[in-house]
KOLTOR-690908 format. One record per atom (N, C-alpha, C): atom name; residue in one letter; x negated, z, y negated. Coordinates in steps of 0.02 Angstrom, whole numbers, padded with zeros to 5 digits. Each point is the difference from the previous one (the first is absolute). Layout:
BEGIN
<r><atom>CA</atom><res>a</res><c1>X</c1><c3>Z</c3><c2>Y</c2></r>
...
END
This chain:
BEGIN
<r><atom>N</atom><res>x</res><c1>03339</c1><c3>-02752</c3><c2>10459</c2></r>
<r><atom>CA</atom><res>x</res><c1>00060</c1><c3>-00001</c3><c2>-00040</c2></r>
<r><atom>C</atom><res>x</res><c1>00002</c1><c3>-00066</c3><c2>-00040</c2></r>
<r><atom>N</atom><res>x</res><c1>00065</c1><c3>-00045</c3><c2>-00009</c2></r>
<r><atom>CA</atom><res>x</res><c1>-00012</c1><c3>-00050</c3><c2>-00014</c2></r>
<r><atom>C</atom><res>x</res><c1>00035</c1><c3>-00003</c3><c2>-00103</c2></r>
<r><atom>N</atom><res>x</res><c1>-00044</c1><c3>-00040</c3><c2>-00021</c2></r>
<r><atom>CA</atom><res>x</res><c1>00032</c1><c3>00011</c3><c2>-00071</c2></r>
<r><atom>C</atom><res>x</res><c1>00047</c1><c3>00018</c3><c2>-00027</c2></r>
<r><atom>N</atom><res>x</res><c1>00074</c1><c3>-00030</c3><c2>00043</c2></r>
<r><atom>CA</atom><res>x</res><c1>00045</c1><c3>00019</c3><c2>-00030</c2></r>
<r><atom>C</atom><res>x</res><c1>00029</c1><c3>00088</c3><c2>00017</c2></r>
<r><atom>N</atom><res>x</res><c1>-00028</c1><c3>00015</c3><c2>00068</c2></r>
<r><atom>CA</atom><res>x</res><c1>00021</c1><c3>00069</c3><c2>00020</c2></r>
<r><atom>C</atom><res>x</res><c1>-00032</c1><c3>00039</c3><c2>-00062</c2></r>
<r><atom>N</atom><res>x</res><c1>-00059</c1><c3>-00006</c3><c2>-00027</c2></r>
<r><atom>CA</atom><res>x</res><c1>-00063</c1><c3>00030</c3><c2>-00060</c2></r>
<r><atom>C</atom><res>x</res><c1>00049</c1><c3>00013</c3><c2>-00041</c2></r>
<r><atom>N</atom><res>x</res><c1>00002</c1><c3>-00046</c3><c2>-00038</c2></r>
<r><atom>CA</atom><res>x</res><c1>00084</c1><c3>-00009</c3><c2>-00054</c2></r>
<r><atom>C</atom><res>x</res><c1>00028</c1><c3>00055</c3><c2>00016</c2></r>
<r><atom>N</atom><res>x</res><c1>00039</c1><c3>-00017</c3><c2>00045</c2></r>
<r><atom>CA</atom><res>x</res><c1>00051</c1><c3>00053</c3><c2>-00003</c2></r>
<r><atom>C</atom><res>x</res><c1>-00035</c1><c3>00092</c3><c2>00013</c2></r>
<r><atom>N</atom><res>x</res><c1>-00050</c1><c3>00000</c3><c2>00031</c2></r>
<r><atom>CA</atom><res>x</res><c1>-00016</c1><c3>00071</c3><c2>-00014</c2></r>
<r><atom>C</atom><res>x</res><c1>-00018</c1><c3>00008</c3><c2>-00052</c2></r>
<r><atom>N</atom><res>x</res><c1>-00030</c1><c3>-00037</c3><c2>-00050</c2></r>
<r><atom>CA</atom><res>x</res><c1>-00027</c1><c3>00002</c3><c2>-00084</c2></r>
<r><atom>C</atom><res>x</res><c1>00060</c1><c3>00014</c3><c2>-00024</c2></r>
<r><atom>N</atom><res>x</res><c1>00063</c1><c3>-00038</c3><c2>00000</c2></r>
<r><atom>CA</atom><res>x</res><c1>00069</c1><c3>00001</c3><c2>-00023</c2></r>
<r><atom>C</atom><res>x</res><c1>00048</c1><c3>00083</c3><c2>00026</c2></r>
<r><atom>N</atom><res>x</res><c1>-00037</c1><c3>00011</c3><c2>00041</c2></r>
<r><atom>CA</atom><res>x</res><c1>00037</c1><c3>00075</c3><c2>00013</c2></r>
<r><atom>C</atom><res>x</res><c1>-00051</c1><c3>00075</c3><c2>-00020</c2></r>
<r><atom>N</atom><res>x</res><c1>-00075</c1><c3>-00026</c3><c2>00019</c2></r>
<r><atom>CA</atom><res>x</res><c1>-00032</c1><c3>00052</c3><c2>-00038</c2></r>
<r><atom>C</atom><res>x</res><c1>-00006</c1><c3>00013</c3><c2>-00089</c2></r>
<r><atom>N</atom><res>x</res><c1>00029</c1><c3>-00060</c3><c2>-00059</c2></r>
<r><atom>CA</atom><res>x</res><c1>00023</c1><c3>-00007</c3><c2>-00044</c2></r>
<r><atom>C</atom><res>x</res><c1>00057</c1><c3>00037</c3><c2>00005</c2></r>
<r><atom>N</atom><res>x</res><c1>00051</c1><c3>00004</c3><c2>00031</c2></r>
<r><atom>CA</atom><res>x</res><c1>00060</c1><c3>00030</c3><c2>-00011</c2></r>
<r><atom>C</atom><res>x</res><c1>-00006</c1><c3>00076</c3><c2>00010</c2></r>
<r><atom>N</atom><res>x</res><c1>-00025</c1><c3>00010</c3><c2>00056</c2></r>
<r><atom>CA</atom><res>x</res><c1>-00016</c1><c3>00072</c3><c2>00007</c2></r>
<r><atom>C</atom><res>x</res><c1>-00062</c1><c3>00033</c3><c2>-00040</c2></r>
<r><atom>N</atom><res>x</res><c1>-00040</c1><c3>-00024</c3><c2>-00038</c2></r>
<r><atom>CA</atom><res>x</res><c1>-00027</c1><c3>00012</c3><c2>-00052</c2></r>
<r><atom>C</atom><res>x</res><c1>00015</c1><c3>00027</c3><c2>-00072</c2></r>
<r><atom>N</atom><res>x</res><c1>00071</c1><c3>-00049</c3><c2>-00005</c2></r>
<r><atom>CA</atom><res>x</res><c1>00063</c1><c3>00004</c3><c2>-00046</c2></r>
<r><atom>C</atom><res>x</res><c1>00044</c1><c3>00065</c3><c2>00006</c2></r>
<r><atom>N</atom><res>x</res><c1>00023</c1><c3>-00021</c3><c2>00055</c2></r>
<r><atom>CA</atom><res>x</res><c1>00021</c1><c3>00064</c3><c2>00007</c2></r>
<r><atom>C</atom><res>x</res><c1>-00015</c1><c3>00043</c3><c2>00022</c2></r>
<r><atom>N</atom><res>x</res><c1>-00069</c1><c3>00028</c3><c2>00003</c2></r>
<r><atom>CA</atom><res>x</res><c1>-00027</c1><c3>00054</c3><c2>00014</c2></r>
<r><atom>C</atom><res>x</res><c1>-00028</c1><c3>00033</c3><c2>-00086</c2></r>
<r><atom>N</atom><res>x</res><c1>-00001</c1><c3>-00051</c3><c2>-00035</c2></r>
<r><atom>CA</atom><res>x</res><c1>-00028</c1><c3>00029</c3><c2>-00083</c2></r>
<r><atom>C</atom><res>x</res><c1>00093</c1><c3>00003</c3><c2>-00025</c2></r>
<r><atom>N</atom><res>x</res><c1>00045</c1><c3>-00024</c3><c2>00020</c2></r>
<r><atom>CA</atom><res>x</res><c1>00056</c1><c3>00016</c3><c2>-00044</c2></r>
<r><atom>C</atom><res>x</res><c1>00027</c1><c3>00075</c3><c2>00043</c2></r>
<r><atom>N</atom><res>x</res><c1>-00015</c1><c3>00028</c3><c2>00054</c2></r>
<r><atom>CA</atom><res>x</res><c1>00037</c1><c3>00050</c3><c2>00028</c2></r>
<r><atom>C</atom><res>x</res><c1>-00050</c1><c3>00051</c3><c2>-00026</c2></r>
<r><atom>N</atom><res>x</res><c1>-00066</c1><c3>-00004</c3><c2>-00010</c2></r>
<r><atom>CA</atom><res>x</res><c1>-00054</c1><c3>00054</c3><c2>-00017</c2></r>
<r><atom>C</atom><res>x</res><c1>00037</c1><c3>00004</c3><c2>-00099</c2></r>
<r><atom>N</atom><res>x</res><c1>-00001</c1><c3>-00040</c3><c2>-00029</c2></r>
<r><atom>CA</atom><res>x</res><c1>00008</c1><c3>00001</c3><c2>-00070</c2></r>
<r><atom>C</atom><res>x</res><c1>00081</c1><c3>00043</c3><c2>-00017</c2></r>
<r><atom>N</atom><res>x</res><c1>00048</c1><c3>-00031</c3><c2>00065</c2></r>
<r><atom>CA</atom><res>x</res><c1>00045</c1><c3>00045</c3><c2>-00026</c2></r>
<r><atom>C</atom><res>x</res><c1>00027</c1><c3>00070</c3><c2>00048</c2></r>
<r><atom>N</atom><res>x</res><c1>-00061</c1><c3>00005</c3><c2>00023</c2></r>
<r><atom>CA</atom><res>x</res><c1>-00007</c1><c3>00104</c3><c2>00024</c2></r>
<r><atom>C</atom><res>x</res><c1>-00037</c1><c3>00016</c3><c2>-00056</c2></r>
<r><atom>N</atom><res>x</res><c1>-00031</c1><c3>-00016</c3><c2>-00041</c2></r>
<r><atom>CA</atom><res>x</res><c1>-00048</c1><c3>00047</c3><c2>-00033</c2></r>
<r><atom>C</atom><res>x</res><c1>00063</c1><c3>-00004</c3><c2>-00058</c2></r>
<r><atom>N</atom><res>x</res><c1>00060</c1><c3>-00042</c3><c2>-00049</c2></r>
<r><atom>CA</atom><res>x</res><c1>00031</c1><c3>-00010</c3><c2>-00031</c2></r>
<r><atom>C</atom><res>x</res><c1>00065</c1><c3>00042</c3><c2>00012</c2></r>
<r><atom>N</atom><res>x</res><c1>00024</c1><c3>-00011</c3><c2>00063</c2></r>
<r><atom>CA</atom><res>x</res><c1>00073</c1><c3>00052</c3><c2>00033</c2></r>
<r><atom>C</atom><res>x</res><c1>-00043</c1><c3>00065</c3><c2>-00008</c2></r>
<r><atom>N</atom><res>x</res><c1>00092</c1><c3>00024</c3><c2>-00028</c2></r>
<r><atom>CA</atom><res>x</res><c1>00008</c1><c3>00087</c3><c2>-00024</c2></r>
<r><atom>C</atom><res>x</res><c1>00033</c1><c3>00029</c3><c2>00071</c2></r>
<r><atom>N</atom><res>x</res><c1>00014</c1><c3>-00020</c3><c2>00022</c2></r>
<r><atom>CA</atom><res>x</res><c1>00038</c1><c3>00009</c3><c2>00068</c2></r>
<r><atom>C</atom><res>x</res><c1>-00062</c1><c3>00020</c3><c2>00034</c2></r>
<r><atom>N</atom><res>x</res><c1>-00001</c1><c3>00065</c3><c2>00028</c2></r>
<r><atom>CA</atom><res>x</res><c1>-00057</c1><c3>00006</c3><c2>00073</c2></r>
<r><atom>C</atom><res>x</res><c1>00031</c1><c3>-00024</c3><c2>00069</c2></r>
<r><atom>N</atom><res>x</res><c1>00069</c1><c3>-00016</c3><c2>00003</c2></r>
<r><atom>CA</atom><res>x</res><c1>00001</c1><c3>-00003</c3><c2>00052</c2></r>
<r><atom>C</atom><res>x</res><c1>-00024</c1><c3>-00083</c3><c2>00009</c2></r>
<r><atom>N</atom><res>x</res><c1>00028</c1><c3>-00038</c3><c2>-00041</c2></r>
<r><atom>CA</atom><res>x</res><c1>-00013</c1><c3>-00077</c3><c2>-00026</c2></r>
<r><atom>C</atom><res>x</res><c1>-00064</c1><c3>-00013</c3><c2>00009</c2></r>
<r><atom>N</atom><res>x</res><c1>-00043</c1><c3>00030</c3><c2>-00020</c2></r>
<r><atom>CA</atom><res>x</res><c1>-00073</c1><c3>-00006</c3><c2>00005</c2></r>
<r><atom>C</atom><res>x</res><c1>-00048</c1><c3>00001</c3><c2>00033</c2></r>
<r><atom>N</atom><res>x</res><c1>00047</c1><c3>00056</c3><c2>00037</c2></r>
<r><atom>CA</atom><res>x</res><c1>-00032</c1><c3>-00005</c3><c2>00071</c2></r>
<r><atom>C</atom><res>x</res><c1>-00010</c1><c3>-00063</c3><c2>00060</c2></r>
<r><atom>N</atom><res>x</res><c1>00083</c1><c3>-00017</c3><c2>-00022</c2></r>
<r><atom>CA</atom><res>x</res><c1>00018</c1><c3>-00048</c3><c2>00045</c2></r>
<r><atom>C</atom><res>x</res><c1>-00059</c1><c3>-00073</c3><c2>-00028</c2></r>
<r><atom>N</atom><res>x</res><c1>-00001</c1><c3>-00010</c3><c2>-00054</c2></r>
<r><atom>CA</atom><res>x</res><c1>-00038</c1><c3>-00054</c3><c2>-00046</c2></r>
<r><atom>C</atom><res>x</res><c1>-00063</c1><c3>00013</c3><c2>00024</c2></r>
<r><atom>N</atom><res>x</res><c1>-00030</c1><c3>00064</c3><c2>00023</c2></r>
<r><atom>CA</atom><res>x</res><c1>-00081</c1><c3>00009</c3><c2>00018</c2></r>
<r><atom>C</atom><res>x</res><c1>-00005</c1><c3>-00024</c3><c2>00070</c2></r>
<r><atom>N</atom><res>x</res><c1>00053</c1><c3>00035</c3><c2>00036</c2></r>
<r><atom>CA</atom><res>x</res><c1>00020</c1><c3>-00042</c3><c2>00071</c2></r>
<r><atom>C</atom><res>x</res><c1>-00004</c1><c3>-00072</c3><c2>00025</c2></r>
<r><atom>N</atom><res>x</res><c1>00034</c1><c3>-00045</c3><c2>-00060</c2></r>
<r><atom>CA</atom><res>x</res><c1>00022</c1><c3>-00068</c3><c2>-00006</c2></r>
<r><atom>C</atom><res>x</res><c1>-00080</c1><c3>-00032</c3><c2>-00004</c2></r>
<r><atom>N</atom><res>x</res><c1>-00057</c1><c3>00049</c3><c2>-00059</c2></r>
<r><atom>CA</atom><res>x</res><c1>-00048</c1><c3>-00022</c3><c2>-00019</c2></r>
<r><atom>C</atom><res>x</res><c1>-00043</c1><c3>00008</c3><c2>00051</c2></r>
<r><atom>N</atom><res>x</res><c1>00001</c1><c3>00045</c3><c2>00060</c2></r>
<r><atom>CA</atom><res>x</res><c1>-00042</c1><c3>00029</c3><c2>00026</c2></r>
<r><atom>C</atom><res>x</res><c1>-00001</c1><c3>-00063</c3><c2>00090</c2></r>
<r><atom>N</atom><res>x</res><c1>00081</c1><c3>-00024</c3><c2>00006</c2></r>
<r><atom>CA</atom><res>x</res><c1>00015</c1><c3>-00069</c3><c2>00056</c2></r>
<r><atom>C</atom><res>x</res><c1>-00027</c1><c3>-00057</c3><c2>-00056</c2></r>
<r><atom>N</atom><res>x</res><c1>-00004</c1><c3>00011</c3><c2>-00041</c2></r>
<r><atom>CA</atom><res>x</res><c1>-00009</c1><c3>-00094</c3><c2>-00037</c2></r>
<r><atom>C</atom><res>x</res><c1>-00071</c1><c3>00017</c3><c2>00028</c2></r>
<r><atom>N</atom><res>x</res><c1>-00042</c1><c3>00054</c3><c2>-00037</c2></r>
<r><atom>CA</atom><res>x</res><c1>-00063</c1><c3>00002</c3><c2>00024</c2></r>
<r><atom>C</atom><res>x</res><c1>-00024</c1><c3>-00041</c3><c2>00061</c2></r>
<r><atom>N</atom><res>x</res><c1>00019</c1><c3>00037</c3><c2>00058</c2></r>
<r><atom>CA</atom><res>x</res><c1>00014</c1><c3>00011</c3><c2>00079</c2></r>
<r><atom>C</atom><res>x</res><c1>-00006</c1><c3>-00093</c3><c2>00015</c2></r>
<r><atom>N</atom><res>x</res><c1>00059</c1><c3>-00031</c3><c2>-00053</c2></r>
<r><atom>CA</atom><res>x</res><c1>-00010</c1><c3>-00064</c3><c2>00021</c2></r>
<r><atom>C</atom><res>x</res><c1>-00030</c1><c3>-00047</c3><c2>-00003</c2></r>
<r><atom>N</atom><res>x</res><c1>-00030</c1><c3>00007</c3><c2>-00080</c2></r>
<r><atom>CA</atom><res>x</res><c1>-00061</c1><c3>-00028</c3><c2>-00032</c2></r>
<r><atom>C</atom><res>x</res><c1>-00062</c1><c3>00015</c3><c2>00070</c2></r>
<r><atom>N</atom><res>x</res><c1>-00006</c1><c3>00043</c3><c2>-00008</c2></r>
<r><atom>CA</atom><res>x</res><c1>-00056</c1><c3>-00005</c3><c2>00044</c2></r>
<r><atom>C</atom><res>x</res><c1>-00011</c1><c3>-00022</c3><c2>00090</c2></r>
<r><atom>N</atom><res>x</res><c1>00082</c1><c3>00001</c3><c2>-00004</c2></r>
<r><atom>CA</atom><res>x</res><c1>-00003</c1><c3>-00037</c3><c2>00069</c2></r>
<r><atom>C</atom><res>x</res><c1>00001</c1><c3>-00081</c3><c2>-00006</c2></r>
<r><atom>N</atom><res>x</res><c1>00027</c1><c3>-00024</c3><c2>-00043</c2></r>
<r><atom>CA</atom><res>x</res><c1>-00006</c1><c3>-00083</c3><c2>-00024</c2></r>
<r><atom>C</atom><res>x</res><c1>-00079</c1><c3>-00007</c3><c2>00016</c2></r>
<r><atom>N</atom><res>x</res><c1>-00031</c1><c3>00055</c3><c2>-00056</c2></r>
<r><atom>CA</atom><res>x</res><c1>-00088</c1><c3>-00004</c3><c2>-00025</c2></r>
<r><atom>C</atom><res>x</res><c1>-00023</c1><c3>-00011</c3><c2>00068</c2></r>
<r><atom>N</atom><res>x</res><c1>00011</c1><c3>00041</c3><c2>00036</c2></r>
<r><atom>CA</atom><res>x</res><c1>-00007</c1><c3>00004</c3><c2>00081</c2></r>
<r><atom>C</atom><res>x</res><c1>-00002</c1><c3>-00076</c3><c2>00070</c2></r>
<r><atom>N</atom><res>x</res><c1>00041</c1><c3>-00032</c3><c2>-00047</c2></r>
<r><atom>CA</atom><res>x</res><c1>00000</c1><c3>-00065</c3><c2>00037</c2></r>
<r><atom>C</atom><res>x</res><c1>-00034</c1><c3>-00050</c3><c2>-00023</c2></r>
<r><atom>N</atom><res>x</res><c1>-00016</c1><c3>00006</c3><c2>-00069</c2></r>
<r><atom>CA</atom><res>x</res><c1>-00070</c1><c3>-00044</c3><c2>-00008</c2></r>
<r><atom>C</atom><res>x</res><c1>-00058</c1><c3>00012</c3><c2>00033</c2></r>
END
């Protein structure tokens, strides 16, 4: 993998990192169950992707 491809997986496993702590912070915050669910869902693919980025290092 050449430097600049690195970058950019660093630059997307940052993002999905991000938004994997902002979708977990606001299921535990939403009064809504149905909302929350969906937010545990959201948290549960950010997961999924983080670790597939992790996966290509």
């Amino acid at each position: 993998m050449t430097s600049k491809e690195l970058l950019y997986v660093e630059d997307a496993l940052g993002h999905e990192t991000f938004m994997k702590s902002c979708s977990q912070k606001a299921s535990t915050q939403i009064q809504d169950a149905t909302l929350s669910t969906y937010m545990k869902e959201l948290e549960e693919k950010h997961n999924e992707l983080c670790s597939k980025f992790l996966n290509l290092l």
